[in-house]
C-alpha positions in Angstrom: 0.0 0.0 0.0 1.9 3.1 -1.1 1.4 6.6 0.4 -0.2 9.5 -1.8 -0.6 12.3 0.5 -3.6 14.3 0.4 -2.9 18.1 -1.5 -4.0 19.6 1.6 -1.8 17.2 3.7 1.8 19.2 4.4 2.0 21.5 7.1 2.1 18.9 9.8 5.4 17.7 10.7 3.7 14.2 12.7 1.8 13.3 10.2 -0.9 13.6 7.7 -3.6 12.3 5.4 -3.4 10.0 2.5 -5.2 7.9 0.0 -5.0 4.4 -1.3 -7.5 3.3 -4.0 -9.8 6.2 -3.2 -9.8 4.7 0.7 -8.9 7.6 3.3 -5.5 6.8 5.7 -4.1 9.0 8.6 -0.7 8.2 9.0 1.3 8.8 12.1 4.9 9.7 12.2 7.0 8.1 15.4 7.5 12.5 16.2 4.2 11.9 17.3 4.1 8.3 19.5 4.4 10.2 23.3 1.2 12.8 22.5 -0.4 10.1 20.3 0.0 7.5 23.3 -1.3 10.0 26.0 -4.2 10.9 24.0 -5.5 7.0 23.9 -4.2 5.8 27.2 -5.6 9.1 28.8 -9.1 8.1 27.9 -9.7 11.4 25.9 -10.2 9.5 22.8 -12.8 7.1 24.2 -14.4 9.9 25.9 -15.1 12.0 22.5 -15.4 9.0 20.3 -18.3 8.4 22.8 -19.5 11.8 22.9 -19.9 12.3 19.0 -17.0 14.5 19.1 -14.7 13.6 17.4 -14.4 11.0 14.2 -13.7 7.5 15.4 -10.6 5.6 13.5 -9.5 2.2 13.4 -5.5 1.1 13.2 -4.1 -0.6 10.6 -0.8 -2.3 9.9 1.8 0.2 9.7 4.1 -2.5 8.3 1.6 -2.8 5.3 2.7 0.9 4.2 5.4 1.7 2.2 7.3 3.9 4.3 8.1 7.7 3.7 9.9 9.6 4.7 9.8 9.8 7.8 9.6 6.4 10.3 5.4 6.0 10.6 4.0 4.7 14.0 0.5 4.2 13.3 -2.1 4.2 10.5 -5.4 4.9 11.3 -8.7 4.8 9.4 -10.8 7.3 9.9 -14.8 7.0 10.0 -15.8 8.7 6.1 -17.4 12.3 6.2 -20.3 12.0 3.7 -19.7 15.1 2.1 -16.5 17.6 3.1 -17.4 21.5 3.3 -15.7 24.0 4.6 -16.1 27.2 6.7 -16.6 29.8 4.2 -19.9 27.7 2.9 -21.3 27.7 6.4 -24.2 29.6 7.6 -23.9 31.5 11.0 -25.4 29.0 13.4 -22.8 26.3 11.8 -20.2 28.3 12.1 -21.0 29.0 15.3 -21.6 25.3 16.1 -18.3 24.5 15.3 -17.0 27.5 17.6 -18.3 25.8 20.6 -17.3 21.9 19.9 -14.0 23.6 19.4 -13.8 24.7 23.0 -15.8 22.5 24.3 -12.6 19.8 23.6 -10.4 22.2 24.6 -12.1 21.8 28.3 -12.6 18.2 27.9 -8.7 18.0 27.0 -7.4 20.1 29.6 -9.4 17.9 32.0 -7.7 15.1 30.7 -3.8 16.3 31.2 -4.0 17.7 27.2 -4.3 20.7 25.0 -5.2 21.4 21.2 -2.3 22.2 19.5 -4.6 23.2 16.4 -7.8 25.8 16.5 -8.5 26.0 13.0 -12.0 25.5 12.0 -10.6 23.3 9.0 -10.7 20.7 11.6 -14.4 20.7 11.7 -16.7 18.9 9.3 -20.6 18.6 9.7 -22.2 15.1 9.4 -25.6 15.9 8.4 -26.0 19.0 10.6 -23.9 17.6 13.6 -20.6 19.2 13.6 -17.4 16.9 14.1 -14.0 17.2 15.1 -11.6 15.7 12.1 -7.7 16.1 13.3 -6.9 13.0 15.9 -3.5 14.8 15.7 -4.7 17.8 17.0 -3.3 17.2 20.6 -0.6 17.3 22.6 0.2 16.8 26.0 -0.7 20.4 28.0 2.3 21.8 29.9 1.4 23.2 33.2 1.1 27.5 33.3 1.2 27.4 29.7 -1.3 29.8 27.1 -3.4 27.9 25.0 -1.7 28.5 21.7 -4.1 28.1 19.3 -6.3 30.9 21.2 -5.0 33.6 18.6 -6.3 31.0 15.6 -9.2 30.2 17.3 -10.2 34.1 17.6 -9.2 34.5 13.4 -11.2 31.1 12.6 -14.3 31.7 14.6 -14.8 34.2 17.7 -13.5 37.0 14.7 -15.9 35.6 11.9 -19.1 35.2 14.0 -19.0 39.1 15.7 -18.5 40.6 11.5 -21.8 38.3 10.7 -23.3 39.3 14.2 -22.3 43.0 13.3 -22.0 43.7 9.8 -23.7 40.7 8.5 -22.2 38.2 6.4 -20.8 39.3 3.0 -17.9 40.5 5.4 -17.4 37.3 7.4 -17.0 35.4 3.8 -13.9 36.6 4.2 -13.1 33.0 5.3 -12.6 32.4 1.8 -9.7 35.3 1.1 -8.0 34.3 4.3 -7.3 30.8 4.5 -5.6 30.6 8.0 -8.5 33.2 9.5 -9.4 36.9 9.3 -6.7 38.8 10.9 -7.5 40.3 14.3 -6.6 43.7 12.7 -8.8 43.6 10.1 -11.6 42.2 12.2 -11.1 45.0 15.0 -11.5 47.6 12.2 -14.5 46.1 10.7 -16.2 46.2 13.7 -18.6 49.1 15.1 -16.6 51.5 17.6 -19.2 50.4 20.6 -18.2 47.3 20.4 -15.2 48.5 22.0 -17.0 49.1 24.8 -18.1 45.3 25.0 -15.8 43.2 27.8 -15.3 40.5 26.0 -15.0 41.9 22.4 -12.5 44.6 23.8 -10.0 41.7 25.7 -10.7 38.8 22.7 -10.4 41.7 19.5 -9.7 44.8 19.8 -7.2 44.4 22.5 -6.0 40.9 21.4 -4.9 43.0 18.1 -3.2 45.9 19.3 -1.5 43.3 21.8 -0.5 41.6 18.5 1.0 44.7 16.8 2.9 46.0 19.9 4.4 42.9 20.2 5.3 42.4 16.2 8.2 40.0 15.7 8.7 38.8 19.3 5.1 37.8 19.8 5.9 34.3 19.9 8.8 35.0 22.2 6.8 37.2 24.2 3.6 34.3 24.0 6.3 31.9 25.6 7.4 33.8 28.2 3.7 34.5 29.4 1.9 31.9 32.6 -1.5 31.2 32.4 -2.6 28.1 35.4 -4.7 25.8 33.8 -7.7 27.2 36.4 -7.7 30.7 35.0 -7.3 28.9 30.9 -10.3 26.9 32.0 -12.4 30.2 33.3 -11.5 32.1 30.0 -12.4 29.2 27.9 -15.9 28.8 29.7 -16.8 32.4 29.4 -16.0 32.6 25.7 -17.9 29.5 25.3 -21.0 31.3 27.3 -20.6 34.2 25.3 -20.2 32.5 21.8 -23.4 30.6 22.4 -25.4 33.5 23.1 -24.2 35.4 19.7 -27.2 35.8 17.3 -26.6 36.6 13.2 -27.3 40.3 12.7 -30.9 40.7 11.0 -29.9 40.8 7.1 -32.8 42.0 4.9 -33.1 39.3 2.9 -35.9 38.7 -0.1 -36.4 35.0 0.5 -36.9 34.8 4.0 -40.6 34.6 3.6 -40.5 32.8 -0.3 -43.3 30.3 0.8 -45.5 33.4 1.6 -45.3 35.1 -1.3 -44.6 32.5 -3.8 -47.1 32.1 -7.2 -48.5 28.5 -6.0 -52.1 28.0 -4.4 -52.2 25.5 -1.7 -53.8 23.0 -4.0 -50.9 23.5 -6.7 -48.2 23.4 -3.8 -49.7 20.0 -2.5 -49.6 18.9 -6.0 -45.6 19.7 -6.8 -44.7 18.3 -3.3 -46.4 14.6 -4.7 -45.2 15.1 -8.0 -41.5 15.8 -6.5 -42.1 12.5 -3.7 -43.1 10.1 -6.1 -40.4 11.0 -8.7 -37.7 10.8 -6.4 -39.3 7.2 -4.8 -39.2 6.2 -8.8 -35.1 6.8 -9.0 -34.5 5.8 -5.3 -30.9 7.9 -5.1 -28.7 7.8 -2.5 -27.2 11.1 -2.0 -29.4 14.1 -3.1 -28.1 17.9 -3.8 -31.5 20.3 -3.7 -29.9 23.5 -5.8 -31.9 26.4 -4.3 -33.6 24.8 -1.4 -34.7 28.4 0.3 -35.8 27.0 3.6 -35.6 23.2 2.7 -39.3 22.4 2.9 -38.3 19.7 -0.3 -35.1 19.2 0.9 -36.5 17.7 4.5 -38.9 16.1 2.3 -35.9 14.1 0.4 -34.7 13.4 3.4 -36.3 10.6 4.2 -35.9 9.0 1.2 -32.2 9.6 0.9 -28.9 8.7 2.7 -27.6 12.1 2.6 -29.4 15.8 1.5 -26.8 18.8 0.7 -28.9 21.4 0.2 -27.4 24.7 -1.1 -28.7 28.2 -1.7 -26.6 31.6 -2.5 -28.6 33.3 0.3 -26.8 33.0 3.5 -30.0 33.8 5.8 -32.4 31.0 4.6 -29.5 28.6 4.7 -29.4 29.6 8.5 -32.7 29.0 8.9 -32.4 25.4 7.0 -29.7 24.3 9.4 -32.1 25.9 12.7 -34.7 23.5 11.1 -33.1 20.2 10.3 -31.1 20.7 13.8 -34.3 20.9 15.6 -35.5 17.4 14.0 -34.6 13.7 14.4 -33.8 14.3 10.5 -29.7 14.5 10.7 -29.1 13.7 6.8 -29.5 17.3 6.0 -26.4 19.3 5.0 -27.2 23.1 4.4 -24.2 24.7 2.7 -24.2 28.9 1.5 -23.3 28.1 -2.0 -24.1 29.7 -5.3 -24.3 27.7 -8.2 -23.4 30.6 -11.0 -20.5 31.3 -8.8 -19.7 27.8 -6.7 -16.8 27.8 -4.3 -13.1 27.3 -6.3 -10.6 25.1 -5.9 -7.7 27.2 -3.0 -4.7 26.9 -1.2 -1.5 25.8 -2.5 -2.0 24.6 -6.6 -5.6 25.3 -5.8 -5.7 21.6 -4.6 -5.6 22.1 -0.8 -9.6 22.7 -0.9 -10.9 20.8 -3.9 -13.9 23.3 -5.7 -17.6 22.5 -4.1 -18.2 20.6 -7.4 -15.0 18.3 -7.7 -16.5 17.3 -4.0 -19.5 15.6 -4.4 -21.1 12.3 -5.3 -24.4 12.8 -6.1 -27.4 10.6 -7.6 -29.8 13.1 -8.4 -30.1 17.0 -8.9 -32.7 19.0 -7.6 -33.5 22.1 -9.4 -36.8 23.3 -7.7 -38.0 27.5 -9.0 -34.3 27.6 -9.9 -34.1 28.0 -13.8 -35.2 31.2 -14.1 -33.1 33.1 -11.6 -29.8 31.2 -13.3 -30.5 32.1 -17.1 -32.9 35.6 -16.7 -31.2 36.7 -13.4 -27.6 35.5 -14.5 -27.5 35.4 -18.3 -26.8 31.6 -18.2 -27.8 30.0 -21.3 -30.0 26.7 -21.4 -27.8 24.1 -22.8 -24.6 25.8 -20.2 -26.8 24.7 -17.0 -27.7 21.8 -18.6 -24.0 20.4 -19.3 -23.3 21.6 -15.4 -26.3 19.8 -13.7 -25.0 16.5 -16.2 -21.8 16.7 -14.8 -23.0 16.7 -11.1 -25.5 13.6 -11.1 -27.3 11.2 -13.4 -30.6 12.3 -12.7 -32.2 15.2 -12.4 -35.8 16.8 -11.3 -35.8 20.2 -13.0 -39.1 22.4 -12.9 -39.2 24.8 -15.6 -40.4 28.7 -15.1 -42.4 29.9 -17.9 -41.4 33.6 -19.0 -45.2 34.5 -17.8 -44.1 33.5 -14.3 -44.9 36.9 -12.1 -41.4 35.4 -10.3 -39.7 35.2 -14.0 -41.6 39.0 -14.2 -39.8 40.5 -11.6 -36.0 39.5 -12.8 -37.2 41.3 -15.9 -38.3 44.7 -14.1 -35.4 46.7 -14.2 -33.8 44.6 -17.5 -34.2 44.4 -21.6 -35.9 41.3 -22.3 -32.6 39.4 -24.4 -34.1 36.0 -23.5 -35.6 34.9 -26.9 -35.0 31.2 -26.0 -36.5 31.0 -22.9 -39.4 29.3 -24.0 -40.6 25.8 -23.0 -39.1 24.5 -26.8 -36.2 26.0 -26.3 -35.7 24.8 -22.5 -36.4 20.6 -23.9 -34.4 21.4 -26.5 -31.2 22.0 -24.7 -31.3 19.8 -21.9 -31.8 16.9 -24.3 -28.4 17.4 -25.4 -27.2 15.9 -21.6 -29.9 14.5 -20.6 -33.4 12.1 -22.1 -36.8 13.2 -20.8 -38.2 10.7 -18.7 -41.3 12.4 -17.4 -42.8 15.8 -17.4 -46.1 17.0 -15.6 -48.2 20.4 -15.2 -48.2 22.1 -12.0 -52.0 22.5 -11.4 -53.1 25.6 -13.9 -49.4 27.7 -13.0 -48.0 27.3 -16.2 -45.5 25.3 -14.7 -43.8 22.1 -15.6 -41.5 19.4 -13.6 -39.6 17.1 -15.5 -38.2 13.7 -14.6 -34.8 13.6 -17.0 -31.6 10.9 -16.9 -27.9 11.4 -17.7 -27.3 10.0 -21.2 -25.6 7.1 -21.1 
């Protein structure tokens, strides 16, 4: 079994993550044997596994690895993610989800003689809507009167991020994306409002925290080390961040689809009749894994999830994505993964070659597409021709369940408001015409008298 690391698998010096026939390895390097033994033989590891904490492993042979470079002392195999995201898709209340599993390992790590090395929120992923801790090489042995050191990442990955949304909403915040290692404290502590300087704990954790970090310039980390900190007043700090983190709230964001279902062109009786249509023609394929492309609120997406293994459910606005997550947290439905994605604009390969976070589409595995009062925002409200959305949707599943938007639509009306009508081809000959190039029409039905038409289509072969 040789080792091909993992693109994003370099910057730790014990070890890292690999792949072997598409299989996912963790492997272990001996640098790491006296923090890797504490963390088992501690009982931290049983203790998270147990709690849903962090992602359970199993060892294998080390001896059936070629070795690298370095001597390896374990390889682990680590229980599969269904689908990987990352922080910059994340809606507030997942983002802020992940904030307080962070720190609350931290507190179950110092109780335990340990300390995380790592605060990034990288090392989160979300099962369904249950957040997860991902890096079993994440801890070290904690050294008594010593500062958490990953307290300055954890402020850039997540306390940082969370106040911009909470303040100044969250176009700012997706600044995750730009800054791969987190928003710098200075740029957070000028983005936020000056009364916020009057707030304890966003005055010591920012704006203080910041102007510690520039006074101290060069010698920071020299100047870190030679600070004490007692593990009684690191556990106090850590609680009251974790008490003030769960009572942040995502500034109010004036968003138009908030209230879709309220102002949306269906009567009840047509509604009823689209929700059946949509159940019985995902009951006919029987897929797996579902992505819902525009899911507003996720009223089809919960309704896929109980057909389905797995529901990632995407939508450009941040706010009813929030609201998704609120939803599908508050049910025994975990399958649901709401991500803030835009499909015109999906998230890009980054990092080092682009290849240390693979692009949103490269990620996924999907057995059907659904494209629900989607069409016409992606080629009236983004100039997207037909036959371009139909070679995208063919390349992220086999089949799809597409409802097509006449032009009459009042929803189609409004995109065309303040814009010349250039759209010649959006007609319902024009729409079949297209998406037959990727794909063969299984089914199509009328939406009660809406003008409205779903359609059943596979992959070609």
């Amino acid at each position: 079994m040789g080792l091909s690391p993992h693109p994003s698998s370099f910057k730790d010096p014990d070890g890292g993550i690999f792949t072997v026939k598409g299989e996912i390895y963790r492997y272990v390097f001996e640098s790491y044997k006296p923090n890797f033994d504490f963390f088992i033989s501690s009982g931290l590891y049983s203790e998270l596994v147990s709690k849903a904490l962090l992602v359970p492993h199993t060892e294998v042979d080390p001896t059936s690895v070629d070795q690298a470079e370095k001597k390896l002392y374990r390889v682990l195999k680590p229980q599969v993610i269904p689908f990987i995201s990352y922080p910059y898709e994340w809606g507030f209340e997942q983002l802020k989800a992940a904030a307080l599993l962070t720190l609350e390992i931290q507190l179950s790590a110092l109780e335990k003689g340990m300390s995380l090395k790592d605060a990034t929120a990288y090392n989160v992923q979300f099962n369904g809507t249950k957040p997860v801790f991902i890096d079993t090489l994440s801890f070290e042995i904690y050294e008594e009167n010593k500062p958490w050191q990953a307290y300055g990442q954890f402020c850039r990955h997540f306390l940082g991020p969370l106040l911009l949304w909470a303040y100044r909403k969250h176009e700012i915040a997706n600044l995750n994306l730009k800054y791969p290692d987190g928003i710098p404290l200075n740029v957070i502590s000028y983005s936020l409002p000056f009364k916020t300087k009057f707030n304890f704990s966003i005055f010591s954790h920012i704006h203080y925290h910041s102007k510690l970090e520039k006074k101290l310039g060069t010698n920071s980390s020299k100047k870190l080390k030679e600070l004490r900190l007692g593990k009684t007043r690191l556990v106090a700090i850590l609680t009251h961040l974790k008490n003030y983190i769960r009572q942040l709230k995502a500034g109010e964001n004036a968003s138009p689809w908030v209230n879709y279902y309220e102002t949306f062109s269906y009567s009840d009786q047509a509604f009823k009749q689209k929700k059946s249509l949509v159940e019985s023609l995902v009951n006919e394929v029987s897929p797996a894994n579902i992505i819902d492309i525009g899911c507003n609120d996720g009223e089809f997406s919960l309704l896929c999830a109980e057909k389905a293994q797995l529901v990632v459910s995407v939508d450009s606005d941040a706010s009813v994505v929030n609201n998704l997550y609120n939803k599908a947290s508050g049910t025994a439905i975990g399958n649901i993964l709401p991500l803030v994605v835009d499909i015109t604009n999906p998230s890009p390969g980054t990092g080092l070659n682009n290849q240390e976070r693979t692009s949103f589409l490269k990620r996924g595995n999907f057995d059907m597409v659904l494209a629900l009062a989607l069409l016409h925002h992606v080629t009236i409200g983004n100039n997207v021709p037909f036959d371009l959305f139909a070679k995208q949707l063919s390349e992220i599943a086999s089949s799809l369940i597409i409802e097509f938007v006449p032009k009459e639509d009042p929803q189609a009306q409004r995109l065309l408001v303040t814009r010349k009508d250039i759209f010649t081809d959006y007609n319902l000959q024009g729409f079949t015409k297209a998406f037959s190039k990727f794909f063969v029409i299984r089914q199509q039905h009328e939406i009660g008298n809406t003008g409205r038409k779903l359609f059943l289509m596979q992959k070609h072969a």
